[in-house]
VMD Tcl script that builds the backbone (N, CA, C; Angstrom):
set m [mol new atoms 336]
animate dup $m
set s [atomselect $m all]
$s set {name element resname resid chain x y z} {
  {N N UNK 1 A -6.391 13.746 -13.334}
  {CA C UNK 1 A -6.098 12.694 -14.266}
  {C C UNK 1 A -7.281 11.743 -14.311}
  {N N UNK 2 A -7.725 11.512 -15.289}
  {CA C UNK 2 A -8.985 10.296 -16.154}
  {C C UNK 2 A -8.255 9.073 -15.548}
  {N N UNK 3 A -9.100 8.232 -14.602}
  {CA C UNK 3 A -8.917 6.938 -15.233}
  {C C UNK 3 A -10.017 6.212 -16.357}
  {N N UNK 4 A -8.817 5.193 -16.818}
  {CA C UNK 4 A -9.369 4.224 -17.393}
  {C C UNK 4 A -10.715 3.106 -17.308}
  {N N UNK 5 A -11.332 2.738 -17.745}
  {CA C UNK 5 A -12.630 2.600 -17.274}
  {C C UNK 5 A -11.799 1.304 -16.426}
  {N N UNK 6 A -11.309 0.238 -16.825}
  {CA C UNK 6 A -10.592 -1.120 -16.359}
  {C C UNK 6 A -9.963 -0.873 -15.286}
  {N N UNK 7 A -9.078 0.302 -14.864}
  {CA C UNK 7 A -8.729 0.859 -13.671}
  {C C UNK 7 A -9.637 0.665 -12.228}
  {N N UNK 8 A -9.034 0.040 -11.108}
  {CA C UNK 8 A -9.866 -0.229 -10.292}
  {C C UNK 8 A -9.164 1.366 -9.380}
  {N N UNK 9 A -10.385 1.666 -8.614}
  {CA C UNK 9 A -9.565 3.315 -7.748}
  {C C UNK 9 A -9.030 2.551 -6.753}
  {N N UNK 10 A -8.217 3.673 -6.080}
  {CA C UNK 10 A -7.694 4.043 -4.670}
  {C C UNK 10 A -8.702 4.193 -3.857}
  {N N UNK 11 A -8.737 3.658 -2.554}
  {CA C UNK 11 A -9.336 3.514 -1.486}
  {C C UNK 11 A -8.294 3.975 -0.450}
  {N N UNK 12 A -7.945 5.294 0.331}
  {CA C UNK 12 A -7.134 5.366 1.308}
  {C C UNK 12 A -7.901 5.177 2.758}
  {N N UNK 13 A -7.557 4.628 3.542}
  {CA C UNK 13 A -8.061 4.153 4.871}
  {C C UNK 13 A -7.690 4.766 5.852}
  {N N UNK 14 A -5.840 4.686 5.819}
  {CA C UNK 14 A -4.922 5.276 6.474}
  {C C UNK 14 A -3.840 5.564 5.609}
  {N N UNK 15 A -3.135 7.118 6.117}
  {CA C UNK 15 A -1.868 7.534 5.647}
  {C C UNK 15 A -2.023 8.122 4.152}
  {N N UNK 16 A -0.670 8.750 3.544}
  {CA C UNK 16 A -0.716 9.617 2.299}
  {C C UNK 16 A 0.517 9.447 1.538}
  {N N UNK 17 A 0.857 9.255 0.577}
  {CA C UNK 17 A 2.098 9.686 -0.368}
  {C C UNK 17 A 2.215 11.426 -0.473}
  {N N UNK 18 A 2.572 11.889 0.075}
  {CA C UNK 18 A 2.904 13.626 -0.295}
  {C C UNK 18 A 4.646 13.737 0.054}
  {N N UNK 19 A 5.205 14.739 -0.336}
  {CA C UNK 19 A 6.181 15.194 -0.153}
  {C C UNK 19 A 6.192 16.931 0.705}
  {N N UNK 20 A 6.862 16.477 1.885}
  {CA C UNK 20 A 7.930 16.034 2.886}
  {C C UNK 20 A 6.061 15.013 3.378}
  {N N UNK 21 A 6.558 13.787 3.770}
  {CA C UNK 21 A 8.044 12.999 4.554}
  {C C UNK 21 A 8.570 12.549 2.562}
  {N N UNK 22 A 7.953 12.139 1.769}
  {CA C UNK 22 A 8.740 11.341 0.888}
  {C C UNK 22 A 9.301 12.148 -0.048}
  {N N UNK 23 A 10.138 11.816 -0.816}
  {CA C UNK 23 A 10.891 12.920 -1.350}
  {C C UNK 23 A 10.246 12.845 -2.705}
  {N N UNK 24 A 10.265 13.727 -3.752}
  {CA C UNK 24 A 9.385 14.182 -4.868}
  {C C UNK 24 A 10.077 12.529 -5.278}
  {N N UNK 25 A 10.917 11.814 -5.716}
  {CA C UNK 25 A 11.325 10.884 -6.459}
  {C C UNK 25 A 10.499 9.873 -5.352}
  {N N UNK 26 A 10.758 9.447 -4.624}
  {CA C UNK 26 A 9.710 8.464 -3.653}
  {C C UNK 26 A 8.579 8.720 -4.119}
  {N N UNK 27 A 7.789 9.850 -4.465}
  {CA C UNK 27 A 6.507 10.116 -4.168}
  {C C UNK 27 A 6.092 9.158 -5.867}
  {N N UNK 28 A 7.090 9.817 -6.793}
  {CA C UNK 28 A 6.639 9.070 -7.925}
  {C C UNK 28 A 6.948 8.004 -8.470}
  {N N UNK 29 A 7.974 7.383 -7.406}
  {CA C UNK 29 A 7.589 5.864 -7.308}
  {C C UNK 29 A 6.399 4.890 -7.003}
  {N N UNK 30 A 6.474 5.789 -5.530}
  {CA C UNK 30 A 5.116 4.825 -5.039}
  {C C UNK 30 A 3.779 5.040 -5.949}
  {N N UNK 31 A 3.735 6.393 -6.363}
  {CA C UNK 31 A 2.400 6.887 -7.446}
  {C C UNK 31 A 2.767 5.815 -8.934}
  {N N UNK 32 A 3.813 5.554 -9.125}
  {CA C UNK 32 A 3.919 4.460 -10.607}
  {C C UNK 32 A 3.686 3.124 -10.026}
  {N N UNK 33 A 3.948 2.597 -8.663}
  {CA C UNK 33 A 3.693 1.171 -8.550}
  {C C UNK 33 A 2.186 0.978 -8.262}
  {N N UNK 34 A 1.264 2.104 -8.027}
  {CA C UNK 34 A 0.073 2.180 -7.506}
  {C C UNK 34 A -0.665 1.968 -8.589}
  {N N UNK 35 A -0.253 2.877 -9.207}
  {CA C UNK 35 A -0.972 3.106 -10.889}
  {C C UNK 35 A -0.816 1.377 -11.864}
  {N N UNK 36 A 0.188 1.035 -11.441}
  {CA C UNK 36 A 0.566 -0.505 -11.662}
  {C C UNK 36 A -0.504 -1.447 -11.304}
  {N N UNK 37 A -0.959 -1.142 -10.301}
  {CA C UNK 37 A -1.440 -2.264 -9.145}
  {C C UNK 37 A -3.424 -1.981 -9.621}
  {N N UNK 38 A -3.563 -0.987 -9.875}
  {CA C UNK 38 A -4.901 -0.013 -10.586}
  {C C UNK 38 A -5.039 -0.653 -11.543}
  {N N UNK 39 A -4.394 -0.514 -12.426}
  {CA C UNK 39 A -4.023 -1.865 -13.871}
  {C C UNK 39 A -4.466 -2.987 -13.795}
  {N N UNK 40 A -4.374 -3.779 -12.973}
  {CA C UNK 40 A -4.460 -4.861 -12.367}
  {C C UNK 40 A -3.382 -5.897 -12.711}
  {N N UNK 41 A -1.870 -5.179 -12.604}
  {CA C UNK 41 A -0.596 -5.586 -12.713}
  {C C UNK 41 A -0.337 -6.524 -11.064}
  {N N UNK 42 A 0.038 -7.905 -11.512}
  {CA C UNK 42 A 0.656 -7.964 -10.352}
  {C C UNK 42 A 2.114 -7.874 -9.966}
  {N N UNK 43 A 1.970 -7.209 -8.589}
  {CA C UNK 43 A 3.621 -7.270 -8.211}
  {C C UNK 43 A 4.328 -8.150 -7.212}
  {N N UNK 44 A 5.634 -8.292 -7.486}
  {CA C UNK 44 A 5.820 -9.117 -6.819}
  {C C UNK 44 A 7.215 -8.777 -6.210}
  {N N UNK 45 A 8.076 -9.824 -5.154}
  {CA C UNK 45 A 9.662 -8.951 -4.777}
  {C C UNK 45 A 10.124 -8.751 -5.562}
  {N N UNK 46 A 11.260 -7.639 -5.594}
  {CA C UNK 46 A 11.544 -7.036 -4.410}
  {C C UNK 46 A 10.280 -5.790 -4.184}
  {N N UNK 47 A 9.479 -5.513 -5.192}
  {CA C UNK 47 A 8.781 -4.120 -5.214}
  {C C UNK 47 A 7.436 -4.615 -3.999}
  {N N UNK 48 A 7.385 -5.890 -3.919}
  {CA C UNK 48 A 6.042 -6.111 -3.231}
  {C C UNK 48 A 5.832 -7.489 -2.855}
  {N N UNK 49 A 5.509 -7.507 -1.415}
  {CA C UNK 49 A 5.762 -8.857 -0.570}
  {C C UNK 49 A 4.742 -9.177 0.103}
  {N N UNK 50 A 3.584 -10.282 -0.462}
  {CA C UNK 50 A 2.537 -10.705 0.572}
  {C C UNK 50 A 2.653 -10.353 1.629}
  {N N UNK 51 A 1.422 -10.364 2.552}
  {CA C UNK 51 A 1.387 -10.107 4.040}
  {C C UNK 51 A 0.301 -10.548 4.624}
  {N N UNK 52 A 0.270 -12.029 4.923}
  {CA C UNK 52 A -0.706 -12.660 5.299}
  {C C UNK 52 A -1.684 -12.757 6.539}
  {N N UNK 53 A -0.236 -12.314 7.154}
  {CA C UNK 53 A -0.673 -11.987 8.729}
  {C C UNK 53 A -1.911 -10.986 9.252}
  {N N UNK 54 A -1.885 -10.181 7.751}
  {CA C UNK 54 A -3.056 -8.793 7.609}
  {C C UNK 54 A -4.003 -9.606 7.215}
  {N N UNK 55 A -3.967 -10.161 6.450}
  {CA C UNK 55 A -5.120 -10.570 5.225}
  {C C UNK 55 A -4.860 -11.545 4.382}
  {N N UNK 56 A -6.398 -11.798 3.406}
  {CA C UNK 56 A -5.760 -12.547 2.297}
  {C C UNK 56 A -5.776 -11.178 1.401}
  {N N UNK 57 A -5.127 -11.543 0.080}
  {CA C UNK 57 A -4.455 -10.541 -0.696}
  {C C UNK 57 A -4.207 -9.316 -0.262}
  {N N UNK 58 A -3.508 -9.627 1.315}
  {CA C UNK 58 A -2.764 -8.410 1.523}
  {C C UNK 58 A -1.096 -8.524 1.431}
  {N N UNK 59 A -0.874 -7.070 1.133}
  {CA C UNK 59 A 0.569 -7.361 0.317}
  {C C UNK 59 A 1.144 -5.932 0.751}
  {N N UNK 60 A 2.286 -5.362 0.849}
  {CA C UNK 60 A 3.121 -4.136 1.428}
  {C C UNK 60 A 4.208 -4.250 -0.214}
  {N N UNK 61 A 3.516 -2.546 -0.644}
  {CA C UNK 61 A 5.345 -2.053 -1.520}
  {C C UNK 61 A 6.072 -1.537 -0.498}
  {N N UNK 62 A 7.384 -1.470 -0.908}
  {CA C UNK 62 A 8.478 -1.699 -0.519}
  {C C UNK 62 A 9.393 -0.884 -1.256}
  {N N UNK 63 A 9.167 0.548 -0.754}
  {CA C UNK 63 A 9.708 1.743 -1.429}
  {C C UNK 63 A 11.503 2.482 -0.500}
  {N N UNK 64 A 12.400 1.997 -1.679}
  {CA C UNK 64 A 13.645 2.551 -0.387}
  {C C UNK 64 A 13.752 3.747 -0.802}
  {N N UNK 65 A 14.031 4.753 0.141}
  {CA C UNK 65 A 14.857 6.029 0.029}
  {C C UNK 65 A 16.064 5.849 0.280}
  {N N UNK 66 A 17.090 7.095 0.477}
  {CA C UNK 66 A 17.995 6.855 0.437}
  {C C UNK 66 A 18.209 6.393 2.801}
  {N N UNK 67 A 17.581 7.182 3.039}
  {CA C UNK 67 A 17.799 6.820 4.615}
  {C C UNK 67 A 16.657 6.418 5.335}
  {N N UNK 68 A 15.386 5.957 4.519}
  {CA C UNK 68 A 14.307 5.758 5.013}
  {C C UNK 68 A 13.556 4.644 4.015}
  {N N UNK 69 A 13.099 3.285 4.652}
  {CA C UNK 69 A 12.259 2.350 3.721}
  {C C UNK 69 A 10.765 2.626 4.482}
  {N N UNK 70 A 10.022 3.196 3.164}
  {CA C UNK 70 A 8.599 2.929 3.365}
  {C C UNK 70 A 8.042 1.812 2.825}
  {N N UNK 71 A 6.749 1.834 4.003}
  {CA C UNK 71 A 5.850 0.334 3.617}
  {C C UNK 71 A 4.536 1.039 2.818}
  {N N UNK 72 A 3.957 0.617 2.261}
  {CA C UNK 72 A 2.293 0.652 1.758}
  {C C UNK 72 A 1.753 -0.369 1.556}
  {N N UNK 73 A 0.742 -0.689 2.687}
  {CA C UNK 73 A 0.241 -1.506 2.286}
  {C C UNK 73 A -1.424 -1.634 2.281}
  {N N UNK 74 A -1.317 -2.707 1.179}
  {CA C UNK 74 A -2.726 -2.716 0.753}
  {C C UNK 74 A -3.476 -3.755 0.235}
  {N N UNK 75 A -4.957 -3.904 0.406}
  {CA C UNK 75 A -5.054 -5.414 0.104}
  {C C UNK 75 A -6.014 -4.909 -1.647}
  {N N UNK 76 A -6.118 -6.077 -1.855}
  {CA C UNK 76 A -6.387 -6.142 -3.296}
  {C C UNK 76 A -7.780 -6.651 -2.777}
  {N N UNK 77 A -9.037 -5.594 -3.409}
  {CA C UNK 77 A -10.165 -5.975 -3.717}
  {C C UNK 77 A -10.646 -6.014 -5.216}
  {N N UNK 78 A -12.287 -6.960 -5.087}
  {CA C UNK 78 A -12.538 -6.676 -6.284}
  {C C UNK 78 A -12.308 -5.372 -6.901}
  {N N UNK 79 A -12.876 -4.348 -6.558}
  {CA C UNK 79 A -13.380 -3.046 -6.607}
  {C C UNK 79 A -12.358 -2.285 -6.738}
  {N N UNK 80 A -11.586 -2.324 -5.698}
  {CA C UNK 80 A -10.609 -0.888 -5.532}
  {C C UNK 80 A -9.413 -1.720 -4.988}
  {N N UNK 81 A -8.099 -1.020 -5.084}
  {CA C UNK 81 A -6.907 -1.350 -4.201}
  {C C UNK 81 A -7.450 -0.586 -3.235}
  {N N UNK 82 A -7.162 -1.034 -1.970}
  {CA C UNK 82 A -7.734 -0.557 -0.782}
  {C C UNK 82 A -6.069 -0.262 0.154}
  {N N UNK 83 A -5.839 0.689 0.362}
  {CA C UNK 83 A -4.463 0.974 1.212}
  {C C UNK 83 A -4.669 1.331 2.730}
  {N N UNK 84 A -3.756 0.221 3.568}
  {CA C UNK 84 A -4.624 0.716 4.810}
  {C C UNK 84 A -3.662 1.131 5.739}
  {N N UNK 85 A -2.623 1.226 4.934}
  {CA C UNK 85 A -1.180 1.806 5.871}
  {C C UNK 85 A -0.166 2.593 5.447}
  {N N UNK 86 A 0.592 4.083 5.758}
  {CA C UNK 86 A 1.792 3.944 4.509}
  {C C UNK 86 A 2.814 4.319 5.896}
  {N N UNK 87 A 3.644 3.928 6.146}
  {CA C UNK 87 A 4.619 4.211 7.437}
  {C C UNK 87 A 5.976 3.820 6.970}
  {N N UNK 88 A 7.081 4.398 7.551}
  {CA C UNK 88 A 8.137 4.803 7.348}
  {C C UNK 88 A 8.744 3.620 8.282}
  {N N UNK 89 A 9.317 2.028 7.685}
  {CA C UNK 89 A 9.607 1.086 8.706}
  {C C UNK 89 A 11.289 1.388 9.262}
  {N N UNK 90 A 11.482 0.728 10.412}
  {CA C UNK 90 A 12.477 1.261 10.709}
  {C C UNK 90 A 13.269 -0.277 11.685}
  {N N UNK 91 A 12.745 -1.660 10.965}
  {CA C UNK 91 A 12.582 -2.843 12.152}
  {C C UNK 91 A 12.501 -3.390 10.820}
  {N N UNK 92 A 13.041 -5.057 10.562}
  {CA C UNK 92 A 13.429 -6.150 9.978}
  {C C UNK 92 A 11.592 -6.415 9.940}
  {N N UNK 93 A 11.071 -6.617 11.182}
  {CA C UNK 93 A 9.455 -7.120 11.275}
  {C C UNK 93 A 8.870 -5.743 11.357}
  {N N UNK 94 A 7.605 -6.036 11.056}
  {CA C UNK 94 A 6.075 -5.170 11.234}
  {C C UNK 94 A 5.717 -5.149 12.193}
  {N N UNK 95 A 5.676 -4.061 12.939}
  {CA C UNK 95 A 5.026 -3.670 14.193}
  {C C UNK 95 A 3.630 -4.043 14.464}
  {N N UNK 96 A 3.505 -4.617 15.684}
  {CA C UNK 96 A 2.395 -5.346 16.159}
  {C C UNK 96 A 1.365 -4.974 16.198}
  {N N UNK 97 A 1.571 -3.441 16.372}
  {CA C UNK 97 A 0.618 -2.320 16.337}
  {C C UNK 97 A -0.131 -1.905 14.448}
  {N N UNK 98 A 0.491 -1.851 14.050}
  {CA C UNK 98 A 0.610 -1.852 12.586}
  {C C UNK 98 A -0.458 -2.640 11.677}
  {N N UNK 99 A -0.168 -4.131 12.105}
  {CA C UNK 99 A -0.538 -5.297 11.594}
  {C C UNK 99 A -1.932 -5.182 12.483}
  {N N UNK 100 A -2.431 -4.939 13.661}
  {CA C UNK 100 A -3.528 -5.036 14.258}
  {C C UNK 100 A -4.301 -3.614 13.811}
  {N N UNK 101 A -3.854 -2.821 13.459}
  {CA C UNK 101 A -4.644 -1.795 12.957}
  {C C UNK 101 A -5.094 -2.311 11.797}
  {N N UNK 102 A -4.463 -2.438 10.638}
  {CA C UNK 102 A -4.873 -3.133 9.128}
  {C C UNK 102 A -5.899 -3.697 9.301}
  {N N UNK 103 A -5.517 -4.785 10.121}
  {CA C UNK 103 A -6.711 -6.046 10.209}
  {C C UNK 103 A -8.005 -5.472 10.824}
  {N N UNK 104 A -8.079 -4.568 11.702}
  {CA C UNK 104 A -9.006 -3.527 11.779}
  {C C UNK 104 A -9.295 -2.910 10.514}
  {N N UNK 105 A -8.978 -2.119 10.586}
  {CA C UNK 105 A -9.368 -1.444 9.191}
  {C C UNK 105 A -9.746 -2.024 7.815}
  {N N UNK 106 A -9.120 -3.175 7.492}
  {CA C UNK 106 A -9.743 -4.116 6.930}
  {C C UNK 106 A -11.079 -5.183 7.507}
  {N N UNK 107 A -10.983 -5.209 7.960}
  {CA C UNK 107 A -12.308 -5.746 8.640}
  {C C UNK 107 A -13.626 -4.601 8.832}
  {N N UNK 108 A -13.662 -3.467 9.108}
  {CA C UNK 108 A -14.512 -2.385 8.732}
  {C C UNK 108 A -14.685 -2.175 7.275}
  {N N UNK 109 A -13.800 -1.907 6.680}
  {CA C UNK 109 A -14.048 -2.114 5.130}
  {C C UNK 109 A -14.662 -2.977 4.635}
  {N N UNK 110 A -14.636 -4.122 4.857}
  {CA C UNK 110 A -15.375 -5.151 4.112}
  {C C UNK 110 A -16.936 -5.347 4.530}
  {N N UNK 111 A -16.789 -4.875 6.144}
  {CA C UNK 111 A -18.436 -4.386 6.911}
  {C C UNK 111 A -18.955 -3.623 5.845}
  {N N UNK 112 A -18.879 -2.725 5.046}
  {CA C UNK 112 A -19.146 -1.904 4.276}
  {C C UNK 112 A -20.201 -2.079 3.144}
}
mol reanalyze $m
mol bondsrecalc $m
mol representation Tube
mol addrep $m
């Protein structure tokens, strides 16, 4: 698929949208809110919830299945949406581990 010249790309850091773990309908959710976010649509709850603790303009979608809520998250650069996580949450909060990887991984990225 062509993007659009205005389209900023995907940057994956960490993790994948494929099916199994997400189910073909998950998969083309998260692929329509992405394609959203490429646009340079902003989102906001319930589909997508700052996350400051990572970053600035970092933000997690918020994809439910039927027995499983995935996170993606990703911070908004000039350039590209940059995604530096996609995990299957299973806890009210973000794992400590989680949030310190990002901020890693975001912090190498921007070394860049």
């Amino acid at each position: 698929m062509r993007m659009e010249a205005r389209e900023k790309p995907l940057v994956w850091l960490k993790g994948e949208v494929k099916t199994p773990p997400f189910s073909a309908g998950t998969r083309l959710e998260a692929g329509i809110l992405l394609r959203r976010l490429q646009r340079g649509e902003k989102l906001s709850l319930p589909v997508s919830r700052p996350m400051p603790s990572i970053g600035p303009r970092c933000h997690e979608l918020r994809i439910t299945e039927e027995n499983v809520t995935w996170r993606i998250i990703y911070a908004l650069d000039a350039e590209a949406i940059v995604v530096l996580e996609v995990f299957a949450k299973r806890s009210n909060k973000t794992p400590n581990g989680i949030v310190s990887s990002c901020q890693r991984r975001l912090r190498a990225y921007k070394a860049t």
